[in-house]
N, CA, C and O of each residue as an XYZ file, in Angstrom:
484
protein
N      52.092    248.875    165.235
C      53.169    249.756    164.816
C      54.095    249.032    163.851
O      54.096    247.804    163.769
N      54.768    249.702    163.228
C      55.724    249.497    161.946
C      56.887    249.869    161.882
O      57.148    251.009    161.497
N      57.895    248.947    162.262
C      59.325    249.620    162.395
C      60.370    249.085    161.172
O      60.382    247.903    160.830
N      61.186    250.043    160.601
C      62.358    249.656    159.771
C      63.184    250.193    160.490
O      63.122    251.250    161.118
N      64.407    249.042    160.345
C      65.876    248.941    161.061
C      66.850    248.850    159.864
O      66.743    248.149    158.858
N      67.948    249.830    160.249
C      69.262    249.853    159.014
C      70.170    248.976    159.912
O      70.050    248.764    161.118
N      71.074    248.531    159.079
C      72.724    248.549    159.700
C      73.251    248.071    158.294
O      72.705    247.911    157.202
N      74.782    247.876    158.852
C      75.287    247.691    158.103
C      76.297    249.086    157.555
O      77.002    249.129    156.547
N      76.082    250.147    158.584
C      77.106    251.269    157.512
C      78.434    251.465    158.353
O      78.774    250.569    159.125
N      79.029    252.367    158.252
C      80.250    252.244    158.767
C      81.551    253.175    157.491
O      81.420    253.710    156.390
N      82.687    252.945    158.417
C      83.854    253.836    157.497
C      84.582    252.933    156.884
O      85.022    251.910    157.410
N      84.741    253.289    155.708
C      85.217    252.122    154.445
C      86.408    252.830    153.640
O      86.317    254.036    153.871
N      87.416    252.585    152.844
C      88.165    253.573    152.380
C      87.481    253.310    150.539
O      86.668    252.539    150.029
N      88.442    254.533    149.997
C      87.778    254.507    148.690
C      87.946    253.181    147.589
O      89.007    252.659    147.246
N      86.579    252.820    147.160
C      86.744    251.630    146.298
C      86.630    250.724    147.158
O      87.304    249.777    146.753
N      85.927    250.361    148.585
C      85.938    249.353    149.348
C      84.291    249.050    149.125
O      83.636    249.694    148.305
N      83.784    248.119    149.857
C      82.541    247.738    149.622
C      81.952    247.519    150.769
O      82.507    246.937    151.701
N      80.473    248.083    150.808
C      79.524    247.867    152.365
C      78.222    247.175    151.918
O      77.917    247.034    150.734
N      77.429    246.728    153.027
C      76.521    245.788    152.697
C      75.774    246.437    153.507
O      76.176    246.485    154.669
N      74.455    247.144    153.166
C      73.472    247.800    153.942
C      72.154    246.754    153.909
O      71.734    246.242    152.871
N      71.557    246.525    155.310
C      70.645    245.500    155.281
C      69.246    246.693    156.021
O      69.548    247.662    156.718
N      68.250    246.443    155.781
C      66.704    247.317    156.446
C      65.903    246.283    156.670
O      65.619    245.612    155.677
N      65.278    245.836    158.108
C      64.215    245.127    158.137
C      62.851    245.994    158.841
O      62.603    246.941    159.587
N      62.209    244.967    158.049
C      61.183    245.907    158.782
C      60.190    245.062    159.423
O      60.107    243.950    158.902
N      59.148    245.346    160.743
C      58.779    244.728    161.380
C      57.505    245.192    162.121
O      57.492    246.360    162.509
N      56.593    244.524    162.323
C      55.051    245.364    162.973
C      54.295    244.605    163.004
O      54.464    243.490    163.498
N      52.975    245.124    162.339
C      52.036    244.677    161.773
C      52.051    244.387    160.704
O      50.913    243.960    160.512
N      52.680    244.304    159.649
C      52.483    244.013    158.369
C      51.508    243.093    157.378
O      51.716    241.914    157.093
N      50.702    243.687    157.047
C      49.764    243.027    155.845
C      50.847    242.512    154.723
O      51.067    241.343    154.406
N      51.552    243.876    154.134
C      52.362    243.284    152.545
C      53.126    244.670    152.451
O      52.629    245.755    152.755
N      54.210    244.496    152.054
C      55.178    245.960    151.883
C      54.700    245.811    149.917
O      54.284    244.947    149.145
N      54.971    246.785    149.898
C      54.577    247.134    147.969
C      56.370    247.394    147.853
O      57.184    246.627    148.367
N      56.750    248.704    147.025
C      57.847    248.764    146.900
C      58.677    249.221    147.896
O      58.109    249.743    148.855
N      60.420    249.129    147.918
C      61.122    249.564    148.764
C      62.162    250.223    148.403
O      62.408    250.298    147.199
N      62.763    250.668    149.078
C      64.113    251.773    148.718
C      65.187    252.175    149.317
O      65.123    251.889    150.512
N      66.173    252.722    149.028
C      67.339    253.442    150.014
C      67.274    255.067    149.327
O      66.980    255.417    148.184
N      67.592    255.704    150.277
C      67.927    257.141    149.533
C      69.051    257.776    150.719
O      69.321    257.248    151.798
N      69.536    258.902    150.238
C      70.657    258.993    151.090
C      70.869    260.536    151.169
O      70.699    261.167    150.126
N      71.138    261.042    152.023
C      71.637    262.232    152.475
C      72.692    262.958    152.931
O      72.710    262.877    154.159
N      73.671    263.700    152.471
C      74.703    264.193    152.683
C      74.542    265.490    152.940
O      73.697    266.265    152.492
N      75.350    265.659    153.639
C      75.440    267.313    154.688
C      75.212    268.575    153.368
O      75.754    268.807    152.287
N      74.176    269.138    154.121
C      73.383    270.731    153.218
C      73.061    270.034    151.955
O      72.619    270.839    151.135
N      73.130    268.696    151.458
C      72.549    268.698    150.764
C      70.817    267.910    150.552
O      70.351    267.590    151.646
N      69.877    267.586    149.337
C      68.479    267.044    149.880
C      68.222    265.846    149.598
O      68.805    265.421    148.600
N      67.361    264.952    150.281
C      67.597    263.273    150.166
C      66.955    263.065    148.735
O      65.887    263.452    148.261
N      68.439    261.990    148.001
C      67.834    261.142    146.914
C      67.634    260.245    147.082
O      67.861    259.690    148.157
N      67.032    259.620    145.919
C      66.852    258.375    145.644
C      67.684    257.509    145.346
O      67.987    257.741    144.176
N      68.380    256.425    145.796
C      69.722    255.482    145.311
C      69.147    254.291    144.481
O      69.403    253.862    143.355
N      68.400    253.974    145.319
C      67.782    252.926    144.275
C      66.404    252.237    145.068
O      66.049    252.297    146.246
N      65.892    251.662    144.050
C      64.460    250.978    144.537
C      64.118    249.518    143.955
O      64.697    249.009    142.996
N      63.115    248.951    144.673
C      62.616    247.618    144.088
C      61.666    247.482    144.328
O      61.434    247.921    145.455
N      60.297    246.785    143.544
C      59.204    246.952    143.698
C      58.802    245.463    144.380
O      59.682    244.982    145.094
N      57.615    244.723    144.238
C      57.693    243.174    145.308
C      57.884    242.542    144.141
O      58.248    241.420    144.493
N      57.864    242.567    143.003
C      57.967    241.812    142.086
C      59.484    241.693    141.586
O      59.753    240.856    140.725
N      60.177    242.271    141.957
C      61.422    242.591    141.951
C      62.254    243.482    141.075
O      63.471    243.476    140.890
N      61.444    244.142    140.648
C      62.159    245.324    139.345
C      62.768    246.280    140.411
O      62.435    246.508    141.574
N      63.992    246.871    139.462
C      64.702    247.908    140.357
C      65.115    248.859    139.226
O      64.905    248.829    138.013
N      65.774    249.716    140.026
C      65.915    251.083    139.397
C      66.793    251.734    139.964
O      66.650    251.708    141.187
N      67.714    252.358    139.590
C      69.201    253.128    140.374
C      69.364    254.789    139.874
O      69.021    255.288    138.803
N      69.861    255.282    140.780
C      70.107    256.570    140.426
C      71.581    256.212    139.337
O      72.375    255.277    139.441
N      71.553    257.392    138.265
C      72.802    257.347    137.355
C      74.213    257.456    138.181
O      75.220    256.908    137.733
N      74.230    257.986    139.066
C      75.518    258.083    140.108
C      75.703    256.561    140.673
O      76.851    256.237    140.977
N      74.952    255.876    140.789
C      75.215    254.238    141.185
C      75.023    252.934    140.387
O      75.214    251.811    140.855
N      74.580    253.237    138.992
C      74.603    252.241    138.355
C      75.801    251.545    138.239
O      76.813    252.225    138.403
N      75.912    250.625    138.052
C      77.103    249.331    138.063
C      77.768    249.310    139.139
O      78.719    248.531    139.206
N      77.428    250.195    140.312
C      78.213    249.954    141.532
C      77.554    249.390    142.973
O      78.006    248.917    144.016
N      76.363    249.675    142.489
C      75.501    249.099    143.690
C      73.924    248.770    143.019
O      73.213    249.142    142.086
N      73.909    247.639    144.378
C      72.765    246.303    143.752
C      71.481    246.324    145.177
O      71.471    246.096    146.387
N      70.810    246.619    144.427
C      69.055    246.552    145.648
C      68.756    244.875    145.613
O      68.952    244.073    144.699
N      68.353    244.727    146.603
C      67.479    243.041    146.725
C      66.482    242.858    147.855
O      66.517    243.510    148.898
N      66.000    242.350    147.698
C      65.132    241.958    148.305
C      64.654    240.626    148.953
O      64.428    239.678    148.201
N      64.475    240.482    150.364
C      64.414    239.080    150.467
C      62.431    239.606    151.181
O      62.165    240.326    152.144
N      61.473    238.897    150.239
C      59.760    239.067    150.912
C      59.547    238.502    152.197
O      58.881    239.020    153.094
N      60.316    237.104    152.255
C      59.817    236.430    153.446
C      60.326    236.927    154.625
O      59.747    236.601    155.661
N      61.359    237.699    154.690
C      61.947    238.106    155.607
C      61.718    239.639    156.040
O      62.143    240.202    157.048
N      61.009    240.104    155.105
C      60.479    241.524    155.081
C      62.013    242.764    155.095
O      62.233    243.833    155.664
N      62.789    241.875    154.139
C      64.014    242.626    154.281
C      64.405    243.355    152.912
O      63.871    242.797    151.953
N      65.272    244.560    152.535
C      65.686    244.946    151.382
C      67.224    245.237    152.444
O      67.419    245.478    153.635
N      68.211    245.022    151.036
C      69.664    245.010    151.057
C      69.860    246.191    149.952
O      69.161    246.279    148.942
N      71.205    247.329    150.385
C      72.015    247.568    149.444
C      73.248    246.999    149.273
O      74.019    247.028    150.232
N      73.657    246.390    148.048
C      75.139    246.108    148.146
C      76.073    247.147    147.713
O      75.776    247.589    146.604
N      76.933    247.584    148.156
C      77.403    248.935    147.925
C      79.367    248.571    147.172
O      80.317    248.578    147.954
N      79.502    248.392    146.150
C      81.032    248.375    145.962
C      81.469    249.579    144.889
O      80.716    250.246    144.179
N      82.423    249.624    144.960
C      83.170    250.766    144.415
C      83.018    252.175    145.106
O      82.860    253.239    144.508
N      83.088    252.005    146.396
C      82.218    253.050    147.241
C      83.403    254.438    146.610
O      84.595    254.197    146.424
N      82.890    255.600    146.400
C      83.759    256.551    146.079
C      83.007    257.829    147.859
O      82.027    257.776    148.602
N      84.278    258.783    147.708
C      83.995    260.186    148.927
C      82.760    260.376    148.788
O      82.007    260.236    149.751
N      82.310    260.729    147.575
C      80.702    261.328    147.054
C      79.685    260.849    147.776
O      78.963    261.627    148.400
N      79.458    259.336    147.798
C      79.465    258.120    148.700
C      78.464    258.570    149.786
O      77.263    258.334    149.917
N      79.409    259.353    150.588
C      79.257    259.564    152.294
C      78.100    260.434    152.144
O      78.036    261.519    151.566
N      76.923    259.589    152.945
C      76.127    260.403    153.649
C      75.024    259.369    154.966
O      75.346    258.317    155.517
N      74.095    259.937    155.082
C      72.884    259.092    155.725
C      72.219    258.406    154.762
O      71.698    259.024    153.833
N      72.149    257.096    154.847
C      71.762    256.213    153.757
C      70.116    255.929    154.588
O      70.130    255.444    155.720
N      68.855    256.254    153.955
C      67.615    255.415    154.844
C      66.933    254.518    154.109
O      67.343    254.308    152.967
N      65.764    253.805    154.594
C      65.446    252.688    153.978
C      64.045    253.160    153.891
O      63.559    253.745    154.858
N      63.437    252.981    152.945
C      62.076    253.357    152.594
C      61.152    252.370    152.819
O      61.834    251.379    152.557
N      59.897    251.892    153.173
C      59.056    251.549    152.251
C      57.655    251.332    152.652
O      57.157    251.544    153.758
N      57.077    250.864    151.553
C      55.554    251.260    151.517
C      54.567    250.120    152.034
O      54.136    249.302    151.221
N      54.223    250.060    153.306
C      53.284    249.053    153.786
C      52.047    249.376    154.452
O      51.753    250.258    155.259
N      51.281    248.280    153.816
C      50.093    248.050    154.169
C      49.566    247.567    155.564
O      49.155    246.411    155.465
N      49.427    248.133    156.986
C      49.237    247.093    158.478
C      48.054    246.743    157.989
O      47.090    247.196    157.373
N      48.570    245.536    158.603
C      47.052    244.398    159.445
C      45.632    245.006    159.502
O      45.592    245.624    160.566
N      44.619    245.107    158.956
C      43.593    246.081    159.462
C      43.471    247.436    158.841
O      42.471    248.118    159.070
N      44.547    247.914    157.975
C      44.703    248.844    157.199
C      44.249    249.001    155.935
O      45.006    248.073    155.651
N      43.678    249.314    154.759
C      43.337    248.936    153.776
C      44.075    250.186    152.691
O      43.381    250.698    151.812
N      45.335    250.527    152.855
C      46.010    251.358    151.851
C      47.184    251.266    152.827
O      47.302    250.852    153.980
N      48.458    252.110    151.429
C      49.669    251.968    151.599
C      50.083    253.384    152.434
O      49.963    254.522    151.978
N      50.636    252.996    153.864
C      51.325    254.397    154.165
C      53.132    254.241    154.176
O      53.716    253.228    154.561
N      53.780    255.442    153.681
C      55.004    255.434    153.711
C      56.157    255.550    155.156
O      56.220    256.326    156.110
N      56.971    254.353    154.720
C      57.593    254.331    156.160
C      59.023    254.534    156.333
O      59.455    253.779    155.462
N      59.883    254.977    156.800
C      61.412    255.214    156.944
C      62.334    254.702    157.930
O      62.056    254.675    159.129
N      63.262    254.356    157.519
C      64.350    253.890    159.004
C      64.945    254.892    159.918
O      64.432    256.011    159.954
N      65.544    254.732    160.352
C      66.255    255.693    161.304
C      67.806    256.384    160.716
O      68.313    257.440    161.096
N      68.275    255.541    159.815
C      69.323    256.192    158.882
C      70.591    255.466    159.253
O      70.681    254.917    160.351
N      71.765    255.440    158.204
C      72.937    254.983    158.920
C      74.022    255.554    158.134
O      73.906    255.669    156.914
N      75.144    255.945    158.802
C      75.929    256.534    158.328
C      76.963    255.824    157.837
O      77.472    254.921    158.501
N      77.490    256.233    156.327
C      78.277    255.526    155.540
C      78.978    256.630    155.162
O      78.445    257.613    154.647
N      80.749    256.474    155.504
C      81.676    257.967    155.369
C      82.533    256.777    154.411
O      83.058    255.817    154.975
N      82.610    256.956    152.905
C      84.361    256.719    151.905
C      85.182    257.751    152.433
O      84.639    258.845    152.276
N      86.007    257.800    152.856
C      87.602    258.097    152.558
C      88.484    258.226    151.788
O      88.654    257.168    151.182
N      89.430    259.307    151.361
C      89.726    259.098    150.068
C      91.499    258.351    150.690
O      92.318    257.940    149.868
């Protein structure tokens, strides 16, 4: 089995900064790329940002220059760094990503359990 774990969210006021950490843990052969996407009430989950194992990333236009994806391989971990947090901000933040188990020979997609991140104005 294959588990990803969030933390890291919590209530922050506006323009404060959070540090979202996802590990993930199982069987793992090799994770390919990873991600956060996030969800806010009635509305449908985006994409915030991603990184592939090689380390390229990619941000939604609503978070460029305010938040940073990373990745640590050996640890089977991806980070969001989150500053300039604005209200908009607030939703269920989850952690994506794409691994290969032990014995598996293709990529199935995997998700965290979610964590809630509320700005304040």
């Amino acid at each position: 089995q294959v588990q990803l774990v969030e933390s890291g969210g919590g209530l922050v006021q506006a323009g404060g900064s959070l540090r979202l950490s996802c590990v993930a843990s199982g069987s793992i052969d090799r994770i390919n790329d990873m991600g956060w996407y996030r969800q806010a009430p009635g509305k449908q989950r985006e994409l915030v940002a991603g990184i592939t194992s090689g380390g390229s990333t990619n941000y939604a236009d609503s978070v460029k220059g305010r938040f940073t994806i990373s990745r640590d391989n050996a640890r089977n971990t991806v980070y969001l760094q989150m500053n300039g947090l604005k209200p908009e901000d607030t939703a269920v933040y989850y952690c994506n990503a794409e691994i290969v188990r032990i014995g598996i020979h293709h990529y199935f997609n995997f998700w965290g359990q979610g964590t809630q991140v509320t700005v304040s104005t």
